[in-house]
N, C-alpha and C positions, 0 to 999 in steps of 0.2 A: 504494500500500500504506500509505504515511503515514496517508494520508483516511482509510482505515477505520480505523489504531489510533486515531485521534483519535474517532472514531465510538466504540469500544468505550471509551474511555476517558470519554468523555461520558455515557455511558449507563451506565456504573458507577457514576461521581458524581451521578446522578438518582437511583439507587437507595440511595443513604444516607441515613438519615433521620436527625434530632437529639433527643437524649432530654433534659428538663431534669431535671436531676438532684438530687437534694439528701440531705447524709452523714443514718446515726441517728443519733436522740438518743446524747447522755452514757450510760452507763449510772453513771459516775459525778459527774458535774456537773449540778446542777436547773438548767434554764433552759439547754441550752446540747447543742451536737450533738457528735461526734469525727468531724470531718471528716480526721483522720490513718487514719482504715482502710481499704482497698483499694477501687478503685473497686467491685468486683462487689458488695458490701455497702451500698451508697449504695442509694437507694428510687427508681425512676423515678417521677417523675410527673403527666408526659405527655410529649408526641412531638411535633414537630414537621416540615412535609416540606422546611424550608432552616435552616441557620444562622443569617439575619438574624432571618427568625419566633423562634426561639428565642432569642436574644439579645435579643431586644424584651421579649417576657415574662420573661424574668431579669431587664433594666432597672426594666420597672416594679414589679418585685416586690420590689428590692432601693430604689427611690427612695420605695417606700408604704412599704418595712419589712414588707411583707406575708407570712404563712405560704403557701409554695408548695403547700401542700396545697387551697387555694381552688382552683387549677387542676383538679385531680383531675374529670375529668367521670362518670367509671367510680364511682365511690362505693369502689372498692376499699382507698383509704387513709384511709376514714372511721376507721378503730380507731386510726390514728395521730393524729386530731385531738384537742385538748386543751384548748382556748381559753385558751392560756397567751402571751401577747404577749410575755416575753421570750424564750422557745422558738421561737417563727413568728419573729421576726426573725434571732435564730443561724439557723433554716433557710433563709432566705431570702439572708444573708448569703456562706451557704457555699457555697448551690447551685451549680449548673455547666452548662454544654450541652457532650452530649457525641455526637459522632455512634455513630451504633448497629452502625458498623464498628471502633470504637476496640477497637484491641489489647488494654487495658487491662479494657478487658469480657470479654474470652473467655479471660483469663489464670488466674484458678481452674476451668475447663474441661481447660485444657491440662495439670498438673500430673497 
């Protein structure tokens, strides 16, 4: 009986996936995000299907300085882009991997 919960327990952990994350801008600071607001208001954008993938792309995006919106393969966070270099770097700073089970994501759900 053990085997199998190890089986179910393994295959729950296949099915989480990691989202890199990163807060919105300021609405009162130019050049700079409010990474203090709940995670459900953070912008996914993209997915990843392990931790480490996702951590790698946070890495290099944080050692280029780079705006996490480059990842964007979807064009859907095209309206958030700006060509503002000190902005891509706050976001890139703050970004996050967060798996797409986190509690923390379903918590303005539950209220």
């Amino acid at each position: 009986m053990k085997n199998l919960k190890s089986r179910h327990h393994l295959a729950a952990l296949a099915l989480v996936g990691w989202y890199l994350m990163m807060p919105p801008d300021s609405a009162r600071i130019p050049h700079d995000v409010d990474s203090d607001v709940p995670l459900p208001r953070w912008v996914v954008v993209t997915s990843f299907d392990t931790e480490d993938n996702c951590e790698k792309a946070l890495t290099d995006l944080q050692n280029n300085q780079q705006d996490p919106i480059t990842l964007d393969k979807t064009g859907k966070l095209k309206r958030l882009q700006k060509n503002d270099a000190a902005l891509g770097k706050a976001r890139s700073l703050n970004a996050a991997c967060v798996a797409s089970d986190d509690i923390r994501l379903k918590a303005a759900k539950i209220k």
